[in-house]
C-alpha positions in Angstrom: 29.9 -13.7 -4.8 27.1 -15.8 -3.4 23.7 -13.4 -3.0 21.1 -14.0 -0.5 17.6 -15.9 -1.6 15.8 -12.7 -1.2 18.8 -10.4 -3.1 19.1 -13.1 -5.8 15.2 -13.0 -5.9 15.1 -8.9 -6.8 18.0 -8.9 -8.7 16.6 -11.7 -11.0 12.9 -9.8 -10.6 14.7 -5.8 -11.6 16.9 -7.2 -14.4 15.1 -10.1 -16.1 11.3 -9.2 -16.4 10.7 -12.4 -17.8 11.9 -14.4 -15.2 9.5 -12.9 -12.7 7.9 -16.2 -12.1 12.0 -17.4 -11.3 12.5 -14.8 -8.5 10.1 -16.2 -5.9 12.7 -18.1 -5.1 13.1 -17.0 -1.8 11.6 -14.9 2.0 15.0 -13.4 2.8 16.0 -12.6 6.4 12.7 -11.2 7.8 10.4 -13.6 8.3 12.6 -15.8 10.2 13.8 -12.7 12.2 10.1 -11.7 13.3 9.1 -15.4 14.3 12.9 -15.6 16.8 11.2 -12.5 18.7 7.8 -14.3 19.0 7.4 -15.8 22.7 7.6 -19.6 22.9 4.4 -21.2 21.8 2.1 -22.8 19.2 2.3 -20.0 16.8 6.3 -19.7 16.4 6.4 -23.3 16.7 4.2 -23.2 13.3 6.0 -20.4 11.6 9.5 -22.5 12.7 8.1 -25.7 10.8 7.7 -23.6 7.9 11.4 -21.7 7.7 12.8 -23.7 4.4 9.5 -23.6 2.9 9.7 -22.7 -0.9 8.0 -19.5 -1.7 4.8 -19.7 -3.8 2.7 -16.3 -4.8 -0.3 -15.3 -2.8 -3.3 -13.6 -2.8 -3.7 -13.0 0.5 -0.4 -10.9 0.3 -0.9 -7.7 -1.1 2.1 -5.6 -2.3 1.3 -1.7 -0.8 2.7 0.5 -3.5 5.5 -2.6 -4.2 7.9 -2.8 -1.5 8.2 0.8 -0.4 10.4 -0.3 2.6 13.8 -0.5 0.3 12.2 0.6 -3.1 11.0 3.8 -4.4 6.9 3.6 -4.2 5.1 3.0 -7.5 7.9 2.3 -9.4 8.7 -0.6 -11.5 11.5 -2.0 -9.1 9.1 -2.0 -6.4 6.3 -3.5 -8.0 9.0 -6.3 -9.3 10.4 -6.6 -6.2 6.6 -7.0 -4.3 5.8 -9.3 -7.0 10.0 -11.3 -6.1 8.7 -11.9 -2.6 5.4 -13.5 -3.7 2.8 -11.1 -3.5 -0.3 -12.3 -5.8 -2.0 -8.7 -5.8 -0.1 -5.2 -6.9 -1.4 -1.3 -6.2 -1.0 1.5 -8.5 -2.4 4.6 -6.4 -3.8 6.5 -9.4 -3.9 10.3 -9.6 -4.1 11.9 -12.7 -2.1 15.0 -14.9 -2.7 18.9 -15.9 -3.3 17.1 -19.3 -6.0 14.5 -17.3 -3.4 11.4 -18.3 -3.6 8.8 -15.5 -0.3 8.1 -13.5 1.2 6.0 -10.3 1.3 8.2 -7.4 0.2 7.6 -3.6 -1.1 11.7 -3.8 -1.8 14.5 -6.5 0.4 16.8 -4.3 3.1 14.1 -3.1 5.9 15.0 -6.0 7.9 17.0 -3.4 8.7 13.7 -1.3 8.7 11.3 -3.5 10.4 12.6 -6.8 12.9 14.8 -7.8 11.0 17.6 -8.7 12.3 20.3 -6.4 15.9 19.9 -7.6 14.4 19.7 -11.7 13.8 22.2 -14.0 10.2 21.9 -13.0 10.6 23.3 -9.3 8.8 26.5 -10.6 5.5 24.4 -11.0 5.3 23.6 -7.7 1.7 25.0 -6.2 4.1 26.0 -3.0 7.6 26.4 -3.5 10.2 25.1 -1.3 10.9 27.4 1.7 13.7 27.1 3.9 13.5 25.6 7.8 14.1 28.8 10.1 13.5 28.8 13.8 10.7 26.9 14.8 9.1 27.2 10.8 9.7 23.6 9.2 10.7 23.5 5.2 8.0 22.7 3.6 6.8 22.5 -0.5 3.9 21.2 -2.2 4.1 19.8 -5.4 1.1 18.5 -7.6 0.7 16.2 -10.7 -2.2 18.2 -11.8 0.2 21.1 -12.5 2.4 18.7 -15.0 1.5 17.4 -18.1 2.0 13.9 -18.8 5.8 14.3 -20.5 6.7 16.3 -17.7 5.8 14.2 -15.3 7.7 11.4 -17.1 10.9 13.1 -16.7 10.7 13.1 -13.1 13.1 10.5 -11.2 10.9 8.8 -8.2 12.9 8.5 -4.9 12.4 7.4 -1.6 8.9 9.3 0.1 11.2 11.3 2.5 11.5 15.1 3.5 13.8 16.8 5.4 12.0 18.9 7.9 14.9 21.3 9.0 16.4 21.5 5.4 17.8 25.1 4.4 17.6 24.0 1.0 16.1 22.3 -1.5 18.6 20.0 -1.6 18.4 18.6 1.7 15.2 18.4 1.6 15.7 15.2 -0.6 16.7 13.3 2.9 15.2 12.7 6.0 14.5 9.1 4.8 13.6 7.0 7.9 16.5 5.2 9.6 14.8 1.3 8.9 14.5 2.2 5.3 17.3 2.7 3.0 18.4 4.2 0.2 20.2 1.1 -1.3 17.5 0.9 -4.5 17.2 4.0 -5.7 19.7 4.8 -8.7 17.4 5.9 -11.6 14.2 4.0 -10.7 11.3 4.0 -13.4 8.3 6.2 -12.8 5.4 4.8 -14.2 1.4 5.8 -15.9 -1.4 3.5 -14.6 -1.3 2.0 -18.1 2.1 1.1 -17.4 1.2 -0.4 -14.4 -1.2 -2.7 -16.1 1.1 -4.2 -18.1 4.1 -4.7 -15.9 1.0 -6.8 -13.3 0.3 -8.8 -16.3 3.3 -9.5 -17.1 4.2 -10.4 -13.4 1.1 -12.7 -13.4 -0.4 -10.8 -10.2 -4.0 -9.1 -9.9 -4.6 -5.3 -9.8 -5.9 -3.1 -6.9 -5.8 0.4 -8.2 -6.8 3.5 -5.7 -8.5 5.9 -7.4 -6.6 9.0 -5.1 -8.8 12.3 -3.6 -7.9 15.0 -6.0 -5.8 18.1 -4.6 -7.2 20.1 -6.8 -11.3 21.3 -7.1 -13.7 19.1 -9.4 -14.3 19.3 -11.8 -10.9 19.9 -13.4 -10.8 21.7 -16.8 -14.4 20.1 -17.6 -13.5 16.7 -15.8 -15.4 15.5 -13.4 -15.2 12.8 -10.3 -17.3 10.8 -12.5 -15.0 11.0 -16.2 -12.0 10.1 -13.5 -13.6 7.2 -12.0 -14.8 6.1 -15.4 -11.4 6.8 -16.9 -9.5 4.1 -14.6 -11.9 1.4 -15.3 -11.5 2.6 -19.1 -7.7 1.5 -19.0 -8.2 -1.8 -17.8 -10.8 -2.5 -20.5 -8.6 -1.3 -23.1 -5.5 -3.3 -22.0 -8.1 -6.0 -22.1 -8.2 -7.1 -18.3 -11.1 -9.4 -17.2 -13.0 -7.5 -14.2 -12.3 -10.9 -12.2 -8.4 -9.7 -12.1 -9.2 -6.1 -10.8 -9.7 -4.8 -7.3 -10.9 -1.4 -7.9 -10.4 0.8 -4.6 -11.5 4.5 -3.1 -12.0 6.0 0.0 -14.9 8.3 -1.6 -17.7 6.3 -1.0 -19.6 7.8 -4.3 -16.8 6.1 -6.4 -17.1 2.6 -5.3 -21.0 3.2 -5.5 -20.2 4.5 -9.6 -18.6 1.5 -10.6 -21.0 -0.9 -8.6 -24.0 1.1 -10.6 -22.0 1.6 -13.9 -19.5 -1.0 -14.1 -21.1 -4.2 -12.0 -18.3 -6.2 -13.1 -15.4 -4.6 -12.0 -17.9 -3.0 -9.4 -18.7 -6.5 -7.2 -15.0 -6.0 -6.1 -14.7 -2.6 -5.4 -12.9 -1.9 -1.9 -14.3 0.6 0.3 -11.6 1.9 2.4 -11.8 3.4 5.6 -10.0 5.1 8.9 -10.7 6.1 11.9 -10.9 9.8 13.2 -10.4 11.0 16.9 -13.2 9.9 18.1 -13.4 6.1 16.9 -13.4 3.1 19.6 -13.4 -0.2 17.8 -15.0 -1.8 20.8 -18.0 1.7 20.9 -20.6 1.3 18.1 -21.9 4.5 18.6 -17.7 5.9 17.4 -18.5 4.1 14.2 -19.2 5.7 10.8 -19.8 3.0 8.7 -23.5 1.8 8.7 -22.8 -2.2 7.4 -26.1 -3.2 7.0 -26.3 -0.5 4.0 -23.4 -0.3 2.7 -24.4 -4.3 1.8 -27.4 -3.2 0.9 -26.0 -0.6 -1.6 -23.9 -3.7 -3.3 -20.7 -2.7 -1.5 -19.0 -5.9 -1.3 -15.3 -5.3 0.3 -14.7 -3.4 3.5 -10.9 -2.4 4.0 -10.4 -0.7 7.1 -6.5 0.3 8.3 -5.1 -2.4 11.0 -5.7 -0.7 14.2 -9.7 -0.6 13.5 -9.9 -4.5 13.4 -7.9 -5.7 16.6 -8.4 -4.9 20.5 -6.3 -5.7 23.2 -7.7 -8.8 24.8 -5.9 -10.7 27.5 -2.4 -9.5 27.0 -2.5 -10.6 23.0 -4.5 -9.4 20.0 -8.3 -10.1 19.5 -10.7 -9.3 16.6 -12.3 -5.8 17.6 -16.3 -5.8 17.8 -15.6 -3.6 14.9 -14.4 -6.1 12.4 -17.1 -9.2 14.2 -20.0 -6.2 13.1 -18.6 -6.2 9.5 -17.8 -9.7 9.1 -21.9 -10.3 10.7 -23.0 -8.2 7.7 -21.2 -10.3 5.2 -18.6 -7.7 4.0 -15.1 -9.1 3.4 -12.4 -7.4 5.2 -9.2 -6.0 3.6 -6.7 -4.1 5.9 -3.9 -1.8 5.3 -0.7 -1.8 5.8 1.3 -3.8 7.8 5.6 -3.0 8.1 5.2 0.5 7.6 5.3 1.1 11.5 9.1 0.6 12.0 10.5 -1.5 14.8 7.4 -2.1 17.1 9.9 -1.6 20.6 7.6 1.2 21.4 3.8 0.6 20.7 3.8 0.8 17.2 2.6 4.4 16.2 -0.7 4.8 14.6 -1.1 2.1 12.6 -1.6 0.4 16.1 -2.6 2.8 18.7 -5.5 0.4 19.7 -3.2 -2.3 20.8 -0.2 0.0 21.4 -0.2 -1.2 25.4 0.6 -4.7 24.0 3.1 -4.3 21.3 6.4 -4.1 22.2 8.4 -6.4 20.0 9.0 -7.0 15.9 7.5 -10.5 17.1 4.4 -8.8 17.5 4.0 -8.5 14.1 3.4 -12.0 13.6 1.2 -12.0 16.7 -1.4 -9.2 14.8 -1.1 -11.3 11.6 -2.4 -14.0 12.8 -5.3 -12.8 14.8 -6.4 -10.8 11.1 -6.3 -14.3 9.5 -7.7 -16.4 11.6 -10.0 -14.3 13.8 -10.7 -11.6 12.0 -10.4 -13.6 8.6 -9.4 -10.9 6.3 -9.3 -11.7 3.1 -5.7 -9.6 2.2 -3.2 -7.7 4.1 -1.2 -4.7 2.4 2.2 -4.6 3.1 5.4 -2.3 2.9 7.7 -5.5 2.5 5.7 -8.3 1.0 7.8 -11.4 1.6 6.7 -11.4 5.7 2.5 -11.7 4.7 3.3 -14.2 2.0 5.5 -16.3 4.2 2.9 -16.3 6.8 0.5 -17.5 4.2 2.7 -20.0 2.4 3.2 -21.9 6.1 -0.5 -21.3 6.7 -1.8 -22.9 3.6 -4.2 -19.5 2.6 
């Protein structure tokens, strides 16, 4: 059977760890679909040159949670296959345990979608247990980590983040994955701890961007406090004996990033502060804005990383920087932005990730379109992304 560059590229990536550096062999079928629905012109004629191109890991590509597209999030396949399609950067989301151990999850109450744990002999910890769909009442559940200890949580089997609204049971619940994802990858996937996590990115050769998640449950926690869990994820990169230079450190509670500026300056000068909008936000309206630049800078903040819709406007039929991201950039913050493919095919505007340009996107090509207005306009310094392999193509022909 002959496989595919990108197939042969995960298989190699899932079954031989050390022949990571082996599976960038190859983009798959994206990239090249994305740039045939770009309209005629200088940019596709660019990303055409490039088609052929070897693949070569990159910083600028960012692996969101591995490749959550086709691969159960924060698992070791996905992180292997993010890593396969040349992303120089890898996220664990880090919550942490009932026995305060940290561990890989987007959420401290996200076990109902993305594990097993409704189906397990652990359904009975579940802060809300499952409830049937009846009439107009969705099913619905809510399941923490903070209610597991560490070996329990170890037992769980990760699976696609999916729910099935209008399940009658718990079992159908397990569904509702979204049609342009699959469930092709998920036989028996590893779940992983944050220390875990470290070592697999070391072993894959890429650099670490670890979110330090909200926690579901009140702090402090049995005598552990915002502080001791901030302090606690820096703590497991010193003892797996990461330089600060390799770390990314990330939150969108503006007190953590200002704790490890003030009490760990190394890994601190690269912590992200990430940011959305709410209602009322107008990238072009600076009064809609609640980020003061000028002091978060000031405070040592040194990396902004706002989601994709806060950094591009509509501008002449095409995507433009927003005076949003020209503030930020002014102030000398570097830009991150989150996360590109997990918007589906763009036919119809997009959905949130770009309802400020939702009048102008109408095609998968547009993808392209937004990626290169955030590198060269905007000039971020990283995009996240649900399937890796179309950023680091992007930034292969590109030369970033």
């Amino acid at each position: 059977m002959r496989h595919t560059p990108l197939l042969a590229a995960l298989l190699l990536a899932t079954a031989a760890p050390a022949l990571a550096d082996a599976a960038l062999t190859g983009y798959g079928p994206r990239p090249a679909y994305l740039i045939g629905k770009l309209p005629e012109g200088e940019l596709k004629s660019k990303l055409q040159s490039c088609i052929g191109q070897p693949i070569a890991k990159s910083e600028f590509s960012i692996a969101h949670r591995g490749a959550p597209m086709m691969f159960p999030e924060h698992t070791a396949e996905s992180y292997r296959a993010g890593a396969g399609m040349g992303a120089g950067v890898g996220e664990c989301d880090v919550t942490f345990t009932k026995d305060k151990e940290l561990v890989c999850r987007h959420a401290q109450n996200d076990l109902h979608t993305t594990t097993n744990i409704l189906v397990s002999d652990l359904a009975a910890s579940c802060t809300t247990p499952f409830s049937a769909a009846a009439g107009e009442t969705k099913a619905a559940a809510e399941c923490r980590t903070s209610e597991l200890t560490l070996a329990e949580f170890k037992s769980l089997m990760p699976k696609m983040d999916s729910a099935d609204s209008a399940a009658t049971t718990a079992e159908e619940y397990q569904g509702g994955i979204a049609g342009w994802r699959t469930a092709l990858y998920v036989q028996e996937p590893t779940i992983l701890t944050h220390a875990e996590s470290i070592e697999l990115f070391k072993e894959l050769g890429v650099k670490m961007t670890p979110e330090l998640k909200g926690p579901s449950v009140d702090m402090p926690f049995d005598g552990f406090t915002q502080a001791d869990y901030a302090q606690k994820m820096i703590d497991e990169y010193k003892a797996a004996g990461v330089d600060p230079s390799q770390v990314f450190p990330q939150s969108f509670n503006l007190e953590d990033v200002l704790y490890w500026v003030e009490n760990e300056p190394e890994f601190g000068k690269q912590a992200v502060f990430l940011v959305e909008p709410d209602d009322s936000f107008d990238e072009q309206d600076p009064e809609t804005w609640k980020q003061d630049f000028a002091d978060l800078k000031a405070k040592g903040v040194q990396y902004l990383a706002p989601s994709l819709n806060m950094l591009v406007t509509p501008e002449n039929g095409t995507y433009a920087a927003s005076a949003y991201a020209k503030a930020a950039k002014d102030a000398g913050l570097n830009l991150i932005t989150w996360s590109l493919e997990r918007s589906g095919p763009l036919a119809s505007g997009g959905g949130w990730y770009y309802n400020s340009t939702n009048e102008i996107t109408d095609s998968d090509g547009d993808i392209y379109e937004l990626v290169d207005t955030l590198a060269q306009d905007v000039e971020v310094e990283g995009i996240f992304s649900d399937w890796p392999a179309t950023v680091t193509f992007y930034a292969n022909c590109m030369g970033l």
